[in-house]
C-alpha positions, -999 to +999 in steps of 0.1 A: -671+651+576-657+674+606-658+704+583-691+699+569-708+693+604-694+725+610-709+740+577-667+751+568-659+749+531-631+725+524-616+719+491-583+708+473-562+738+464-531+745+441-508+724+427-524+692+433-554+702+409-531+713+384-517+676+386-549+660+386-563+681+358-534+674+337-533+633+345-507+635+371-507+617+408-503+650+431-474+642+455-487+655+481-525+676+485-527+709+504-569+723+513-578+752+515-614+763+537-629+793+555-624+777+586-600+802+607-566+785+622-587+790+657-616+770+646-598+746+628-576+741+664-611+738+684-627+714+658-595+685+654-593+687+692-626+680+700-623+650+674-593+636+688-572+647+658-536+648+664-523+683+655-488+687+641-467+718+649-450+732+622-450+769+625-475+774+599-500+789+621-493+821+615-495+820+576-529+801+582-522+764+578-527+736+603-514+706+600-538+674+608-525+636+609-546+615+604-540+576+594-504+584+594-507+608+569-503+645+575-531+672+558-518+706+553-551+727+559-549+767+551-569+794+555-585+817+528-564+844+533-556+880+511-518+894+513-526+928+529-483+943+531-457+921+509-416+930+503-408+912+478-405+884+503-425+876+532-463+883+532-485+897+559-517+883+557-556+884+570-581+855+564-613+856+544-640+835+535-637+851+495-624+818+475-619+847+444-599+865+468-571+839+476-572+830+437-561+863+433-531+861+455-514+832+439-487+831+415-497+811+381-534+811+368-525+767+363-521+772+400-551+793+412-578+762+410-598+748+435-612+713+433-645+711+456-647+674+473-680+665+452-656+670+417-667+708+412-638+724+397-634+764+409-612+781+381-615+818+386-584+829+359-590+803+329-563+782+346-576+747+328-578+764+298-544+777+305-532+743+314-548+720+281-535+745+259-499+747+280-497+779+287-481+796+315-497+830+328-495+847+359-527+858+377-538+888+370-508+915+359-474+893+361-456+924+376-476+927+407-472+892+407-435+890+406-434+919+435-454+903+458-423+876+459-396+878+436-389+838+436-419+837+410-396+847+380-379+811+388-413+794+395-425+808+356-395+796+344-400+761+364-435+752+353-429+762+318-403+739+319-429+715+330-460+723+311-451+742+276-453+725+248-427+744+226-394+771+240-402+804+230-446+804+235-442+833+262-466+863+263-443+894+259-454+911+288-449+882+311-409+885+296-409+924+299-420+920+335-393+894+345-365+919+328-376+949+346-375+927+381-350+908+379-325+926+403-356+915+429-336+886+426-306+897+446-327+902+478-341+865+475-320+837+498-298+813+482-314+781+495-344+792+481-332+798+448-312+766+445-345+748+454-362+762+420-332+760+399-324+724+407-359+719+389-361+743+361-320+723+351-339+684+353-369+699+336-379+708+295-366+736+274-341+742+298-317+752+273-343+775+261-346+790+295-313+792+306-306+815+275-333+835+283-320+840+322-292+856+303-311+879+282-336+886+305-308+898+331-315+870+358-283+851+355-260+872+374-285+877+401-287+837+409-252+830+410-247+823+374-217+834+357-216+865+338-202+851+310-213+815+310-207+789+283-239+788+265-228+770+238-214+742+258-241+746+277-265+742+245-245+708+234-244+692+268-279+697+278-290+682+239-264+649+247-276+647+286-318+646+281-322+612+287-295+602+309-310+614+346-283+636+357-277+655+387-285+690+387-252+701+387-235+681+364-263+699+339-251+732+351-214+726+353-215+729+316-223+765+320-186+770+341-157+778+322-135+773+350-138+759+395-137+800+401-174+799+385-182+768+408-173+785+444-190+817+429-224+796+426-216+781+461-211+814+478-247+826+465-266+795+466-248+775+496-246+744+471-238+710+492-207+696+496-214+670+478-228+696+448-197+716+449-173+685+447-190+674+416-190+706+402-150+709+409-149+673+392-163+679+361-146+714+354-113+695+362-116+661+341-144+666+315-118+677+287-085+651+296-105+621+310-121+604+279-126+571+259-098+556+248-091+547+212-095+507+205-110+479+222-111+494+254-129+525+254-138+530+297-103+517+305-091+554+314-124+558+338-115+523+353-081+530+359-092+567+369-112+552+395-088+524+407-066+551+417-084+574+435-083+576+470-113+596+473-147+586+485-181+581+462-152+584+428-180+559+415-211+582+413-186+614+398-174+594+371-208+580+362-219+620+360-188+624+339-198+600+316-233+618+314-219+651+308-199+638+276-233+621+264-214+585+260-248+565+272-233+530+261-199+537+280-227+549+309-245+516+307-214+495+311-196+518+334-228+506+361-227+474+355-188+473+358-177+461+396-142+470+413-121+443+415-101+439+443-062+436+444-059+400+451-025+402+469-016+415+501+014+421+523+005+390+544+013+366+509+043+388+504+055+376+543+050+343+532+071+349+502+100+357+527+094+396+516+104+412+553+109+446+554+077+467+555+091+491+528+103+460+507+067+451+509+057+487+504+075+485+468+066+450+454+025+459+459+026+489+446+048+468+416+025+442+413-007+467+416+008+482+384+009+449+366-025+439+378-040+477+361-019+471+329-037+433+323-069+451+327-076+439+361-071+403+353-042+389+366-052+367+400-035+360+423-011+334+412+001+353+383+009+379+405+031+357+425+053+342+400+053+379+383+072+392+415+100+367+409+105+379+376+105+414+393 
């Protein structure tokens, strides 16, 4: 209503169409309008909108909250200088224009509030028949901002039906820019990676990262595993790992892992798991018999180490066991039901006495399969 009293266009741009063409609820919906940031400022103050400051000014976007929800509002604008990078741009009131400036033609559409859908670069027919295009000549594209090689890669992983439907051009683009790569930050690249590994065909496109050159410009090791990496991600599809226990399968060894970490600035947390699973994956493994988690259980009873739980689970992912998964989750810790205060009462004294006869009995307790209670433990020590 404010930006039609005003006679402003206002309409929904980008990747929410895309999601609502395609059946999707948009997570969250950025407009676009020929409203300048000024005028936009002007109108929502006279209204009484609340305007949130988040630095987006300059690029054109103003942020509006309204029944606790926050709009993202930007301007029509044209990139006038790009690096590779960052963009300088100037607004416009030419809808075509900013079309022209984004990266894939499935996300170049504007949706007009009345249901009129804007689609200057065949972008719904792009999207129904799943393919993924960039707007107008891919390699001007991919120079405007490198990051778009791994956005391609992302929404094909998304959207394409089949690995291997890619226009030639489009690939010959990517190989002749991917060292554009190197000048692009880590935390940004991590962002678009973390997707493209959860996503489809990622086997598919991991390969082609290799062939196309783009691996060892993201942090990815020169010679990576790809055929581990081919059998993991086939075993892992369905299990909801982490991002990085999909790529660990790429490492050969941790030197890959802190490689990865001092390009992309992983977390902590990341990097842990990724030291985890080079280490264990091969020697921690079902055991033979009627107990086939026992190894994790006992793995995990004697770590000393925090959030051992969630590792192991991703272990088990990584080795594709999904029933030893399922029952790994629903398996609680037991907890050692002696302590040094029974051992007192036993007329154990000495704190090193004491010291010996839990870890003793804690030995017992792990070889009857967590078991034994408390009593049994008791009359085990006079044995001992």
């Amino acid at each position: 209503e404010l930006f039609e009293k005003k006679n402003y266009e206002l309409r929904i741009a980008g990747g929410a169409v895309r999601d609502l063409l395609s059946g999707v609820t948009p997570q969250d919906i950025d407009f676009a309008t020929t409203a300048t940031p000024a005028e936009m400022k002007e109108m929502f103050t006279a209204a009484g909108v609340r305007l949130i400051n988040n630095k987006g000014e300059k690029h054109g976007t103003i942020t509006a909250r309204l029944h606790e929800q926050n709009f993202e509002i930007t301007t029509l604008r044209i990139d006038v200088v790009t690096d590779g990078r960052h963009a300088e741009v100037e607004f416009t009131t030419d809808w075509h224009k900013d079309a022209e400036r984004r990266d894939l033609t499935v996300n170049s559409m504007f949706l007009g509030l009345d249901g009129t859908l804007y689609d200057f670069f065949n972008g719904y027919e792009d999207l129904k028949n799943k393919k993924i295009r960039f707007v107008g000549k891919a390699a001007e594209r991919i120079q405007e901002d490198y990051l778009r090689m791994l956005r391609y890669f992302r929404f094909y992983g998304r959207i394409a039906e089949e690995p291997g439907d890619h226009e030639p051009n489009t690939l010959q683009a990517i190989k002749e820019n991917a060292k554009g790569l190197a000048g692009i930050s880590g935390e940004r690249i991590w962002v678009e990676l973390k997707k493209i590994l959860l996503g489809n065909h990622v086997n598919h496109l991991v390969q082609l990262m290799y062939e196309l050159d783009i691996a060892q410009y993201i942090g990815l090791p020169l010679n990576g595993n790809l055929e581990e990496f081919a059998r993991v991600t086939k075993n892992i599809q369905d299990l909801s790992p982490k991002p990085m226990t999909v790529l660990t399968s790429l490492f050969r060894g941790k030197d890959d892992v802190t490689n990865l970490d001092l390009r992309l600035k992983i977390s902590k947390e990341e990097k842990n798991l990724g030291l985890f699973l080079v280490k264990h994956r091969q020697e921690l493994t079902k055991a033979p018999g009627p107990e086939p988690l026992r190894p994790y259980q006992d793995f995990l009873m004697d770590s000393r180490e925090a959030n051992t739980n969630s590792k192991i689970l991703e272990l088990l992912k990584y080795q594709g066991e999904e029933q030893l998964l399922k029952e790994m989750q629903e398996w609680t810790v037991p907890s050692f039901p002696v302590s040094g205060h029974d051992l007192r009462k036993m007329g154990v004294s000495s704190g090193k006495e004491i010291g010996t006869a839990l870890q003793q009995l804690r030995d017992e307790w792990k070889k009857s399969g967590y078991h034994m209670d408390k009593e049994e433990l008791l009359s085990c020590l006079k044995k001992l």
